[in-house]
N, C-alpha and C positions, 0 to 999 in steps of 0.2 A: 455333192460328191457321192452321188449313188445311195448304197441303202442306207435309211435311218436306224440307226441304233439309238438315241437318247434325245430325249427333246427336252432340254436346260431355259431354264430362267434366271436371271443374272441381277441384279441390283447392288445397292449398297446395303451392308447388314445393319444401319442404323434407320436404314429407312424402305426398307423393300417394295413399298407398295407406291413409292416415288415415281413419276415420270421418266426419272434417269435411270430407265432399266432397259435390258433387252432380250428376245427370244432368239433361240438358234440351236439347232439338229445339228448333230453328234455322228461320224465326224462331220468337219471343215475344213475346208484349209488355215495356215498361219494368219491369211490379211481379214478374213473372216471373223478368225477368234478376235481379231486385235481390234475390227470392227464395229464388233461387240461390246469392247471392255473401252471403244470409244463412247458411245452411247450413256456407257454405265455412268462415266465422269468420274470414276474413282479420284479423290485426293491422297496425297499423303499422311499417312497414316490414318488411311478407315480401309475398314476391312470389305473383303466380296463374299453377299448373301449368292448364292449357288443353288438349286434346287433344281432334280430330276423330277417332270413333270410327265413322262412321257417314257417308257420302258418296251417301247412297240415288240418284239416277243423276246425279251430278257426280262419279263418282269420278275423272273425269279435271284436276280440280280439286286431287287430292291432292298433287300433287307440286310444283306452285306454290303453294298454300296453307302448304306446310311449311316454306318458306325464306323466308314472310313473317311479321313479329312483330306478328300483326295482335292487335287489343283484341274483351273480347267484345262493347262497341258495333260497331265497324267488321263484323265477323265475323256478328253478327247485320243488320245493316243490309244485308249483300251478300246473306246468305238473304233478307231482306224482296223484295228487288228480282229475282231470282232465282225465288221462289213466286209471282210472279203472272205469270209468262211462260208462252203458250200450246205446244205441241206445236212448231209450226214454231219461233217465235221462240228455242226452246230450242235449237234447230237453228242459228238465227240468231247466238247467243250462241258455240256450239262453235263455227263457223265463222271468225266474227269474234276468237275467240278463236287459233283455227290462224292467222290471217293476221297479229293484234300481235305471237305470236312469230317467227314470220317475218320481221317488219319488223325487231323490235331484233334479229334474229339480224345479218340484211343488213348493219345500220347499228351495228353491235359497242355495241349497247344494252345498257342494265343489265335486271337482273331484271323479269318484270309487278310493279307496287306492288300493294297493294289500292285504290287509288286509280285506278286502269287496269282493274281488275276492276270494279269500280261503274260506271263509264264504258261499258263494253262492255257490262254487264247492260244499261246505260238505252237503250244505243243499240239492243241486238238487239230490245226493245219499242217501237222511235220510229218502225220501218219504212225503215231508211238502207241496206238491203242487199236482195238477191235469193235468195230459196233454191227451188232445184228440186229435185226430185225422180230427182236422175241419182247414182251412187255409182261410176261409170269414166269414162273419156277417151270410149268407145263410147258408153254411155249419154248424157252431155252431148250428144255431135255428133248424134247421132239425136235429140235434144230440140231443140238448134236447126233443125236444118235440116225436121223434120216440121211445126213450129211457126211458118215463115214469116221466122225472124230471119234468114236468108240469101237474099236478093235473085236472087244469081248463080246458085241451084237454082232457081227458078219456071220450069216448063215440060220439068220432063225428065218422061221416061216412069217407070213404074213399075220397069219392069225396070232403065232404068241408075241409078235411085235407090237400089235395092238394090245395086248394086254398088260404090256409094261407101266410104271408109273413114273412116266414122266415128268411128273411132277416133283416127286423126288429126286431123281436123276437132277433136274436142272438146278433144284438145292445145293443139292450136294455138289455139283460144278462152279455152283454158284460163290458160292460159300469156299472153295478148294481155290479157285485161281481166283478169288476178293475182286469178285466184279460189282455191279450196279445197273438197278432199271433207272432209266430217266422215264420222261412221259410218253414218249413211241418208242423206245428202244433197249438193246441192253449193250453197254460199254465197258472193256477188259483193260487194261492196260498192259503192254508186252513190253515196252522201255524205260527206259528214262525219260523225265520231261526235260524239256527243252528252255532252257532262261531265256526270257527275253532280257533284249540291252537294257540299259539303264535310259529313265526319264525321266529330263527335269522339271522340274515345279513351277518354274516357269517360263512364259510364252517366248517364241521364238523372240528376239531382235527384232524389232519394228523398221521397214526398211525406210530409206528415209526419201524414195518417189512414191506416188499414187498413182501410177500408170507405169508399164515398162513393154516397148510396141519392138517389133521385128517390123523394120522397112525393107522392100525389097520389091523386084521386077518381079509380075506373078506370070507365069505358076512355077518359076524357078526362084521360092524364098528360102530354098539351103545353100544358095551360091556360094561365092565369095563373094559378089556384090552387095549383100546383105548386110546391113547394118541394124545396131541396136540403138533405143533410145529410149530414156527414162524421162518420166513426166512429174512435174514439171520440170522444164531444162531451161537453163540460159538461154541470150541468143545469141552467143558464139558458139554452144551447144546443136544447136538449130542452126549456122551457119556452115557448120561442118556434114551436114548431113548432105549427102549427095542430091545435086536439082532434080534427077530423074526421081527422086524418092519421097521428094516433102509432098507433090499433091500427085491424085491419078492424071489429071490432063496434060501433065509435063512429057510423062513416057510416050513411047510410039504405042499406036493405035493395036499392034498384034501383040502389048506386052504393056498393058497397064500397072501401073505402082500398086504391088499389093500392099499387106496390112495385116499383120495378126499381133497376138497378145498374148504376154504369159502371164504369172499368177502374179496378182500386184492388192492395193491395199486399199481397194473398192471394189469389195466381194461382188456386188449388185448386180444385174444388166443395166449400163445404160439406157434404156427404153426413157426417151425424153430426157435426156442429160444435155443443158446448154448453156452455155456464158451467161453471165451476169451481168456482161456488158458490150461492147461491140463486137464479140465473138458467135453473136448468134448464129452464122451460118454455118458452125460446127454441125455433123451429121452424123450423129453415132449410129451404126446398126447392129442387129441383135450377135450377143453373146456369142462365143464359142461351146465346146462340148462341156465345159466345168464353169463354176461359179468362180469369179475373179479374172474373167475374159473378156475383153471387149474387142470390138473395131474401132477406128480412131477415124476420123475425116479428114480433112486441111489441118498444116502444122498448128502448135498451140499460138495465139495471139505474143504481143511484147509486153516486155514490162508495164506494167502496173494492172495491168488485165488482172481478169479472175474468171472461173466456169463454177455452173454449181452443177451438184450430184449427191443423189442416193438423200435429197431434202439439206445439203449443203453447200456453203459457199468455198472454194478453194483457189486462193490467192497466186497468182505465177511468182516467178522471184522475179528479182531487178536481174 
């Protein structure tokens, strides 16, 4: 799903170093996480070992992340909102980040929540702060004062402008509008932060297909001749699908039966995905733009069939 934020190891916390574990980058999608915490085999009533192994450049993240009992909804949700911040705004995010500890320091506040974390992501994207390009007290005051934000400098000569101490100057610005250096930058805050919504603890709703295909005549798959279908399906399910759409050789030759795929509950590429049993001639090809996309080949087999995938077996229904 684009850039890695967090690279998580997953097991069970009675037994972590179990086979029944698994790895997965931060964010993912829903069929992904659910993926995941298939691997894991959790039972009822044992709990999920969780660990950040992997911090690719939020490693300053680590040591507030580790004294919260965050879920791996929440924990994925903050990488979602985290991976699509640009360069600055990343900037914007540490900064704002340096100034809430500071606040609950001042104010003998409790710990950042994750809840304060998502908040701070959404705001360092909303545009509620200032980030420049200064990394000292020097820096700052020479950014204001070259830049016109000081009034009572217009008109001096070059020479006693060099002579100033900018290094004070940018203190004193510094320290006046309660800003903060990150590690390239310096960030002000001008508004309010921004709440993010509320998020639950846990994972979506598990859907109850493993595939879910858009059939349709290609290159017109927004028609209205377009149909959907989830996998596995009946086959009065499969009976109802239009004939031009179950295989490509059915349609005419200028308008072959396309094929695509939305997000569904086999994160994987199929690369070598095939039946179990007389469905060999299924023909998966490579993935779409995101993880959880497949193409599909001839309809699914009948009852009592089964395909494997992603190193499993998965049974069709009657």
């Amino acid at each position: 799903m684009g850039k890695k934020i967090f690279g998580i190891y997953l097991a069970k916390l009675d037994a972590p170093n179990s086979e029944a574990h698994a790895r997965l980058e931060l964010p993912a999608s829903p069929w992904e996480l659910h993926d995941a915490m298939d691997k894991v085999q959790l039972q009822e009533n044992e709990e999920l070992y969780l660990e950040i192994d992997d911090y690719y450049g939020f490693e300053y993240l680590a040591p507030h992340l580790m004294e919260l009992d965050a879920s791996l909804n929440e924990l994925n949700d903050l990488a979602g909102r985290l991976a699509v911040l640009d360069e600055t705004e990343q900037e914007a995010f540490d900064g704002l980040l340096r100034l809430e500890i500071q606040r609950k320091v001042e104010s003998n506040g409790s710990i950042l929540t994750m809840q304060d974390l998502r908040t701070l992501a959404v705001s360092a994207g909303a545009d509620c702060c200032h980030v420049v390009g200064a990394t000292s007290d020097a820096e700052l005051g020479r950014f204001y004062a070259e830049n016109g934000f000081m009034e009572e400098l217009d008109g001096l000569s070059d020479d006693v402008f060099e002579m100033l101490d900018f290094g004070k100057i940018g203190k004193a610005l510094r320290t006046g509008e309660n800003g903060t250096f990150t590690r390239s930058g310096y960030v002000v805050k001008h508004s309010e932060l921004v709440t993010a919504p509320p998020c639950a603890k846990e994972l979506p709703e598990k859907p109850e297909y493993l595939f879910r295909l858009t059939l349709g005549l290609h290159p017109d798959l927004e028609d209205d001749r377009t149909v959907t279908l989830e996998l596995p399906a009946s086959a009065e399910a499969l009976r109802e699908v239009p004939p031009g759409r179950r295989t490509p050789g059915t349609a005419r030759r200028s308008r072959r039966c396309g094929r695509t795929s939305l997000p569904c509950r086999c994160p994987r590429p199929l690369h070598g995905c095939q039946s179990a049993s007389a469905a060999a001639e299924r023909r998966p090809a490579p993935p779409e733009a995101y993880p959880g996309s497949v193409r599909w080949g001839p309809a699914p087999p009948g009852p009592g069939k089964s395909f494997g995938c992603c190193g499993r077996t998965f049974p069709f229904p009657a």
